[in-house]
C-alpha positions in Angstrom: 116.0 151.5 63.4 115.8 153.9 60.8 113.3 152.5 58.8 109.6 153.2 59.6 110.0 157.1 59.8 111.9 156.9 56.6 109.6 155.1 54.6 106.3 157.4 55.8 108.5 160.6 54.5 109.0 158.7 50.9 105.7 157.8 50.7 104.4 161.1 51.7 106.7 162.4 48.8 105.8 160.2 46.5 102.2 161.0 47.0 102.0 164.7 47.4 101.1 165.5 44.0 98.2 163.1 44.4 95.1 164.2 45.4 94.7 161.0 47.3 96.6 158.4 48.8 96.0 154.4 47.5 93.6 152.6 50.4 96.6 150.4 51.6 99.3 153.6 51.9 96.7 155.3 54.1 96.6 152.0 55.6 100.0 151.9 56.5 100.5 155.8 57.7 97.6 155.6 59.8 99.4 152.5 61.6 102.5 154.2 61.9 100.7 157.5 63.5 99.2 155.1 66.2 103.0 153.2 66.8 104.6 156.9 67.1 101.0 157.3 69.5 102.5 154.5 71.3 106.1 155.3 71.3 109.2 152.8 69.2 111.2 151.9 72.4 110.5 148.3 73.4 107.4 148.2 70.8 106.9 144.6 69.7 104.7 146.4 67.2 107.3 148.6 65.8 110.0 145.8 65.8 107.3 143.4 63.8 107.0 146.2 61.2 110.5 147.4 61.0 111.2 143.8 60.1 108.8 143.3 57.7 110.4 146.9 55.9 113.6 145.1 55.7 112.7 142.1 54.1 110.9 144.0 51.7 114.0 146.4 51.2 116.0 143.5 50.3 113.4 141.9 47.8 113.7 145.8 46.0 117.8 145.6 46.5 117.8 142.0 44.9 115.6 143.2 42.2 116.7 146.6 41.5 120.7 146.1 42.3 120.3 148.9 44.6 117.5 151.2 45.5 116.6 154.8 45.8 113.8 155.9 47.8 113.3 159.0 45.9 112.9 157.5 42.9 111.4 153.6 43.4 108.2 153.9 45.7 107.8 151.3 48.3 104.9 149.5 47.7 102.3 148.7 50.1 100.9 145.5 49.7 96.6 145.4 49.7 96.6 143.5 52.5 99.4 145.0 54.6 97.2 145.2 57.9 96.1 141.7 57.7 100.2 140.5 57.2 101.3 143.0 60.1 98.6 141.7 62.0 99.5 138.4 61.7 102.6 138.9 62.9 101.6 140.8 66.2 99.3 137.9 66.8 102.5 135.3 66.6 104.6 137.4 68.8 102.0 137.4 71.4 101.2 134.0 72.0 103.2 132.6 74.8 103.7 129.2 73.5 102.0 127.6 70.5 99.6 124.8 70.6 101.2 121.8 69.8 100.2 119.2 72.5 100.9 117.9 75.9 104.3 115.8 74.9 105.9 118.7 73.6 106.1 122.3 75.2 108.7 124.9 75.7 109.1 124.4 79.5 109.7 120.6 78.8 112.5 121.3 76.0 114.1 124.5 77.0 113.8 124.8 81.7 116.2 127.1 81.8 114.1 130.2 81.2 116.7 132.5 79.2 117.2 129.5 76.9 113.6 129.3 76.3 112.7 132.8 76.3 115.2 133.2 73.2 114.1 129.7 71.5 109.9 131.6 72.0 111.2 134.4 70.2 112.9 132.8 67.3 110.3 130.6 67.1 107.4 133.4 66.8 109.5 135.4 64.1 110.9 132.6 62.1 108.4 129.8 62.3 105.2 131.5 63.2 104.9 129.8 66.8 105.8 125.9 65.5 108.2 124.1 67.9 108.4 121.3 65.1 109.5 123.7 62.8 112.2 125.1 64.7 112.7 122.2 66.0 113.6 120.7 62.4 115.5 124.3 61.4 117.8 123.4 64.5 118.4 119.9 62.8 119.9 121.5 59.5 121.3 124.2 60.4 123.7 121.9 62.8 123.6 119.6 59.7 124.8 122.3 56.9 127.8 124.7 58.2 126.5 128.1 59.3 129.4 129.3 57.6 128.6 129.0 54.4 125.1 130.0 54.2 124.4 133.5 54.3 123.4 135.2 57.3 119.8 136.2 57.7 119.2 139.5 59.3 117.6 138.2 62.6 120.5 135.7 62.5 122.8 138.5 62.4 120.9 140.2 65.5 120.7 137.8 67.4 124.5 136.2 67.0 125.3 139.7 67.8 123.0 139.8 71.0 124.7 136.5 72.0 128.2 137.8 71.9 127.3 140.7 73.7 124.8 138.5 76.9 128.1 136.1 76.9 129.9 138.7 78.1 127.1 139.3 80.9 126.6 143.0 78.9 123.0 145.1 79.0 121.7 145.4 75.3 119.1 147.4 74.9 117.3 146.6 71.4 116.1 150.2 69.8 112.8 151.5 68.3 113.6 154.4 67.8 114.1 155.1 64.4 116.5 157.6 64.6 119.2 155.1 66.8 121.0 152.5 65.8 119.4 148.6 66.1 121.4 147.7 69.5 122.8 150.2 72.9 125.4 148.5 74.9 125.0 151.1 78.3 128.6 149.8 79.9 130.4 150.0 76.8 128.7 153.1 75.6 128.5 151.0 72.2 125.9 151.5 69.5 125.5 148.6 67.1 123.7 149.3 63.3 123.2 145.7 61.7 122.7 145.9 57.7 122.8 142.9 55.0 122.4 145.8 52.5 123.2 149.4 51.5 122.3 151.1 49.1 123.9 154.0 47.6 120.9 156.6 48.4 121.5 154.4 52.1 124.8 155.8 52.9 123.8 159.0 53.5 120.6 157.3 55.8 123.2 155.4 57.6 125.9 158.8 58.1 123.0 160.8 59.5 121.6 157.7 61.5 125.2 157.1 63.2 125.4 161.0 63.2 122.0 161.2 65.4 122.7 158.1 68.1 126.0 160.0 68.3 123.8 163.0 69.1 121.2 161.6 71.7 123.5 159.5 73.5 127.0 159.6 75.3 128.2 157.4 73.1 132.2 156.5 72.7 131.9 153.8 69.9 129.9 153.4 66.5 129.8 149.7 65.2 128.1 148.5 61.8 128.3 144.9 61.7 128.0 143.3 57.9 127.1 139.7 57.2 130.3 137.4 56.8 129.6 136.4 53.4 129.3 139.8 52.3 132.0 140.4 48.8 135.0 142.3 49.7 134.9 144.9 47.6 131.2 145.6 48.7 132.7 145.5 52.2 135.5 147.8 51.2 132.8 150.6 49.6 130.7 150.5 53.4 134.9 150.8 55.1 134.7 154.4 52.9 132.4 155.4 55.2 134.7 155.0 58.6 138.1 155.9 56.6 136.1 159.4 55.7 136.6 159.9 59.1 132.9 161.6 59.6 132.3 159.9 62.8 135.9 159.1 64.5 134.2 156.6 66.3 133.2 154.6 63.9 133.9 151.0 63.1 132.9 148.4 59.8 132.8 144.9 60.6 132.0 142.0 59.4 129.8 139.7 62.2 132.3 137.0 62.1 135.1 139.9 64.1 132.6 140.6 66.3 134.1 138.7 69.4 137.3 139.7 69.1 136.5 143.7 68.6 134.7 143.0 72.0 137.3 141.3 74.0 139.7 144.6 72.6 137.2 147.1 74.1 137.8 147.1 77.7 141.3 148.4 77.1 140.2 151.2 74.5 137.9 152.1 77.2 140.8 152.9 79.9 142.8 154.8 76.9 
C-alpha cells in the first residue's frame, strides 16, 4: 500500500518551512516512525492506518473532485491517536462481548468462515455480531449490484475469488507493493475506488516498484464495478501506454474470468 510513506513525505513538505510541526502531525509521524520500527508486512497496525488514509483520501476526492498532495495538505485530525487507537483495540479483541446465546463459534464452526466474519466484523462494525449480523440482512435484501463497492468490499470479493481457487494471497504493508501478492500466479493486485490525477504517477511508480522487488509476470488494478466509463477509460491510458507490458485495468466484476484465463497465459 502506498499510502502511509506517501503521506509522511507531503506532510514533511508541507511543513518544512515551519519552524514547527502542529501537535497532532508530530503525532502522526512519530506513529509512523515506530510502524516502520516494527516493519508493514503483516502489521495489523499499519493495515488499520492505511485504511483509515483511504477513507480520508476519498472524503478530500469527494470534496475537492480530485486531489493533489502537493498542493491540498492532509489534515491530521486532533485526536488522531485516540481514533487509530481505537481501531487497534477492535482488531484485537477475539470476539466481542455480546452474551452467552450468541458467539462466533456458535454462528460460524467452520473456522475459515468465522475467521473472515471476525474480521469484517472488527473493521466494519467495531466487534458487534448484531450489527453485522443485521448488515448481512440488507445487503442480501438490496442487490450488491447496484450499490457501490466499498473499498474493504472490493478487497475482500477479490481475496474470495482468489481462496476459491485454493490460491496463496499474501496481503501487503509495504507501502511501496501493491495491496495483494498471488506467489503461484506471480500476480500483484492494486485495488483503488479513486485516482487522482497527481495519483497516476503514485500508481505508475507503485506498479513500477512491485515490478521491481518481485518476480512478478502480471500487474492487475481492479476498479469498483460502478465506476463511469469514461473514468474507467482515463485509468485503461495507463495500461494502453504500454509503461508496464504487464499490466491490466479491471473492473472487480471481470475479476473471475481474467483468473480462470490465467493458467493458460502462464504456459504461453
Amino acid at each position: 500500500m502506498y499510502l502511509i510513506q506517501e503521506i509522511v513525505k507531503n506532510l514533511c513538505l508541507n511543513y518544512e518551512s515551519d519552524n514547527k510541526y502542529p501537535s497532532s502531525v508530530r503525532e502522526f509521524l512519530d506513529y509512523c516512525t515506530l510502524l516502520e520500527k516494527e516493519g508493514y508486512e503483516s502489521n495489523e497496525k499499519a493495515f488499520n492506518l492505511a485504511m483509515w488514509i483511504r477513507e480520508q483520501l476519498t472524503v478530500l476526492a469527494s470534496t475537492l473532485r480530485g486531489y493533489d498532495l502537493r498542493i491540498h495538505k492532509f489534515e491530521i485530525p486532533l485526536e488522531f491517536s485516540k481514533i487509530i487507537e481505537t481501531r487497534n483495540s477492535e482488531t484485537l479483541k477475539s470476539e466481542p462481548s455480546t452474551g452467552n446465546s450468541l458467539s462466533f463459534e456458535v454462528l460460524f464452526p467452520d473456522p475459515e468462515v468465522r475467521n473472515f466474519a471476525i474480521e469484517r466484523t472488527q473493521l466494519l462494525h467495531k466487534g458487534s455480531i448484531i450489527s453485522y449480523l443485521k448488515y448481512l440482512v440488507n445487503r442480501e435484501r438490496k442487490s450488491l449490484q447496484g450499490d457501490s463497492a466499498t473499498l474493504l468490499d472490493l478487497i475482500q470479493t477479490c481475496k474470495e475469488e482468489l481462496k476459491r481457487r485454493k490460491l496463496k494471497v499474501i496481503s501487503n504493508f509495504n507501502p511501496q507493493e501493491v495491496d495483494l501478492w498471488v506467489p503461484g500466479l506471480s500476480l500483484g493486485i492494486e485495488i483503488r475506488e479513486t485516482i487522482s490525477l497527481a495519483g497516476i504517477n503514485n500508481l505508475v511508480n507503485l506498479l513500477k516498484s512491485t515490478n521491481h522487488t518481485k518476480n512478478t509476470k502480471f500487474l492487475l488494478v481492479i476498479s469498483p464495478d460502478d465506476l463511469p466509463d469514461l473514468i474507467f477509460d482515463s485509468w485503461r491510458e495507463i495500461e494502453r501506454s504500454n509503461k508496464l507490458p504487464n499490466l491490466t485495468i479491471l473492473r472487480v466484476g471481470d475479476l473471475s474470468n481474467y483468473l480462470d484465463r490465467l493458467p493458460e497465459l502462464l504456459q504461453t
